[in-house]
VEXDREN-2710 file (C-alpha; in Angstrom, 1 decimal):
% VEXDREN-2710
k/r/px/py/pz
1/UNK/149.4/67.7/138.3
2/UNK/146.4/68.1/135.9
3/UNK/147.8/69.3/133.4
4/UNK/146.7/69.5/129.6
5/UNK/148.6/68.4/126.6
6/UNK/148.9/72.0/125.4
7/UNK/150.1/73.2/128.7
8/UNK/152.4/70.2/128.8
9/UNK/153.9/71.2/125.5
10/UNK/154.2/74.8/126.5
11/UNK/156.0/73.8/129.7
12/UNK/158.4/72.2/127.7
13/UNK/158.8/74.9/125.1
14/UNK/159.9/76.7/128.6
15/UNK/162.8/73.9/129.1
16/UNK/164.2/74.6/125.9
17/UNK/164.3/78.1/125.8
18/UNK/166.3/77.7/128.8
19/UNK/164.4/77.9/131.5
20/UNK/165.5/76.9/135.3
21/UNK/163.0/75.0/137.3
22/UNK/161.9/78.1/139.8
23/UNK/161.2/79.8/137.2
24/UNK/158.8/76.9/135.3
25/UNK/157.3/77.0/138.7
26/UNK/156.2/80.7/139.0
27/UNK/155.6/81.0/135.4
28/UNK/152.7/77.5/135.9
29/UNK/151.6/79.8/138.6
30/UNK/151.5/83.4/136.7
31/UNK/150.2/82.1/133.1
32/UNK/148.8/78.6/133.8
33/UNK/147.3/79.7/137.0
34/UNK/148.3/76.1/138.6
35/UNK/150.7/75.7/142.4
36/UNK/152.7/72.7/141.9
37/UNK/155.6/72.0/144.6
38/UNK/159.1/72.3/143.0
39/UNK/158.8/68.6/143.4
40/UNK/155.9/68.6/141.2
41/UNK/157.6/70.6/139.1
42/UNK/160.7/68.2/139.1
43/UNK/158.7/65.0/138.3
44/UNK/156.4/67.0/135.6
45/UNK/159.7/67.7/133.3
46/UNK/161.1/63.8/134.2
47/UNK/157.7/62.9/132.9
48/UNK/158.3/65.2/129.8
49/UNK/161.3/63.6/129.2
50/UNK/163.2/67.1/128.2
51/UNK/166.2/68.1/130.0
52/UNK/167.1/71.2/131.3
53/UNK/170.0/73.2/129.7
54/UNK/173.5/73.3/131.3
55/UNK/174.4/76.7/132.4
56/UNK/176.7/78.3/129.2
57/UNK/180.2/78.1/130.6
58/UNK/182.0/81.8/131.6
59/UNK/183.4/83.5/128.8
60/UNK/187.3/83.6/128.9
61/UNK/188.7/87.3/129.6
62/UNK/190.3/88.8/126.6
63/UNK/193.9/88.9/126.1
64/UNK/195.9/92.0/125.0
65/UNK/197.4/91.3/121.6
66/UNK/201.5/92.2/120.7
67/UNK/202.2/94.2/117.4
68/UNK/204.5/93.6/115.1
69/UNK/207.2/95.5/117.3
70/UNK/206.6/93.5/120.4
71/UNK/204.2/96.6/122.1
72/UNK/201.1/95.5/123.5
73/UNK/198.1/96.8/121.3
74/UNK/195.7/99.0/122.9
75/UNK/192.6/97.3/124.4
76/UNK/191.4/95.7/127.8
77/UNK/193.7/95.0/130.0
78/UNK/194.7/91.2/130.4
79/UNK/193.6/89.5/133.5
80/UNK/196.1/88.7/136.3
81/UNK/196.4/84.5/135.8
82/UNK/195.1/82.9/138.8
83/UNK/195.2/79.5/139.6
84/UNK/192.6/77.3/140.6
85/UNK/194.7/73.8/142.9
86/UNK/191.2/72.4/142.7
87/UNK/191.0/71.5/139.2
88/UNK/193.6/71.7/136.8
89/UNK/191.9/72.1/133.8
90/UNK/191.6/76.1/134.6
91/UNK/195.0/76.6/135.0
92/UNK/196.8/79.7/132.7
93/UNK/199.4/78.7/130.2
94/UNK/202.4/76.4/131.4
95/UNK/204.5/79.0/129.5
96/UNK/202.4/82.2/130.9
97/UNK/203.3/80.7/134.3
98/UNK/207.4/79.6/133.7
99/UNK/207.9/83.0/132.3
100/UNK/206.4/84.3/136.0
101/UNK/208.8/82.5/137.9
102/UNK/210.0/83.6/141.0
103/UNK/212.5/82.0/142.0
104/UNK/213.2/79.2/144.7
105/UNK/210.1/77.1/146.3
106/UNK/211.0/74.0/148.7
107/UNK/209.1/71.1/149.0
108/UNK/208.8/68.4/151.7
109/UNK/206.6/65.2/152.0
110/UNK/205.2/64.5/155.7
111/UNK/206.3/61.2/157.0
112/UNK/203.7/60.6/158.9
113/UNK/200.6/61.2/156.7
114/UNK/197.9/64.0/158.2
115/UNK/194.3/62.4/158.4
116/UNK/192.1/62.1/155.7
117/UNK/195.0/62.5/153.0
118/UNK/196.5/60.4/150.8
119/UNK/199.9/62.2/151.2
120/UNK/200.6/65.5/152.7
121/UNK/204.0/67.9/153.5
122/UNK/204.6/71.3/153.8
123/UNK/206.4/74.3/151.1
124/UNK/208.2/77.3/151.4
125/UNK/207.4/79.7/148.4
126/UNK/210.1/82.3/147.3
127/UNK/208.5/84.9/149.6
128/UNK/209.1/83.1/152.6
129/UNK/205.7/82.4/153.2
130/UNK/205.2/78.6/153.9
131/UNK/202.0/76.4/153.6
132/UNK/200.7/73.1/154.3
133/UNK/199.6/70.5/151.8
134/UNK/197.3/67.5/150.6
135/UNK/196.5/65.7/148.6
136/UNK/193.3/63.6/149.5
137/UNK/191.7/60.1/148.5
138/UNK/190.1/61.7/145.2
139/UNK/193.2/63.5/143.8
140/UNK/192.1/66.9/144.8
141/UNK/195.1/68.9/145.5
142/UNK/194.7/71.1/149.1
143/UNK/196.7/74.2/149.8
144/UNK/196.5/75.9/153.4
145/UNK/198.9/78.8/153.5
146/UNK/200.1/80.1/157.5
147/UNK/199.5/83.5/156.8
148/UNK/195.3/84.2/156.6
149/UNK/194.9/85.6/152.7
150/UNK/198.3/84.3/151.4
151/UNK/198.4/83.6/147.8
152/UNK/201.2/82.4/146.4
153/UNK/202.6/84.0/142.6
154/UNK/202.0/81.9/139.4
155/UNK/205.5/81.4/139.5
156/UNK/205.3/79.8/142.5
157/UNK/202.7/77.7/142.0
158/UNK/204.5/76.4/138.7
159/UNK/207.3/76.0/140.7
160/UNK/205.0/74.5/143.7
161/UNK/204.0/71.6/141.0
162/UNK/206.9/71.0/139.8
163/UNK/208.1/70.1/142.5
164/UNK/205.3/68.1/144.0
165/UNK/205.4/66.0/141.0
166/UNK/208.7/65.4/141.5
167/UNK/208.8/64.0/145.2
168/UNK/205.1/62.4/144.5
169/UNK/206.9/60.3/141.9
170/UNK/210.1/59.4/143.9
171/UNK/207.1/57.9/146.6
172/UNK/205.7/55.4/144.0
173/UNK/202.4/58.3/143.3
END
């Protein structure tokens, strides 16, 4: 890694403009006319003490907007709310999802705990379609429906939470 201090600098400009490292590593290679590893590359921008940037985070879809009268306005059309077991912090609106109710979703708590969970049981959504789940040592949530391709409505899942919270905090969880 010979290097000069102008190259250095200009490597760095590249890091803050955004740059991933593949791509500091073919442009070193194209303008600088220098192979480094991606190793190479790697210690070079620890040893420039600049980070990388984080990837921008997805842009939300837009929402249709009501009028005055209650009609929906013209414009795109809102995206069906899906929901994401894995981490909660993507989840719609609690009061997009209650107003999606289905109806009736049963939930039961295993008494003998599957492997590699912290609890576990099994729920029948509104459909009739049942699932098996988890939840493991880190708090991740697991949902394994019977049917291959099953997803459950947003109502359901509301209703599936509920519910889980409900019999997770009779347990002592």
């Amino acid at each position: 890694m010979n290097l000069t201090d102008t190259q250095k600098k200009q490597v760095a400009q590249w890091i803050v403009d955004g740059a991933k490292l593949a791509d500091i590593q073919k442009r070193i290679v194209s303008e600088l006319g220098l192979t480094l590893t991606y190793m190479e590359v790697r210690l070079l921008v620890d040893d420039l003490k600049v980070m990388p940037k984080d990837p921008a985070p997805p842009v939300a879809a837009a929402k249709s907007v009501l009028d005055a009268g209650g009609a929906p306005t013209p414009g795109p059309a809102p995206a069906s709310p899906e929901v994401s077991l894995a981490d909660p912090l993507d989840a719609p609106d609690l009061n997009e999802l209650a107003s999606a109710a289905t109806g009736n979703v049963s939930l039961t708590v295993d008494t003998l705990t599957r492997p590699g969970a912290m609890v576990s049981g099994s729920v029948k959504f509104s459909d009739g379609q049942t699932a098996t789940w988890h939840l493991d040592q880190m708090g991740r949530l697991g949902l394994a429906a019977k049917q291959q391709g099953y997803r459950p409505s947003a109502g359901d899942l509301q209703a599936f939470q509920r519910a889980l919270e409900t019999e997770l905090s009779k347990i002592g969880f």
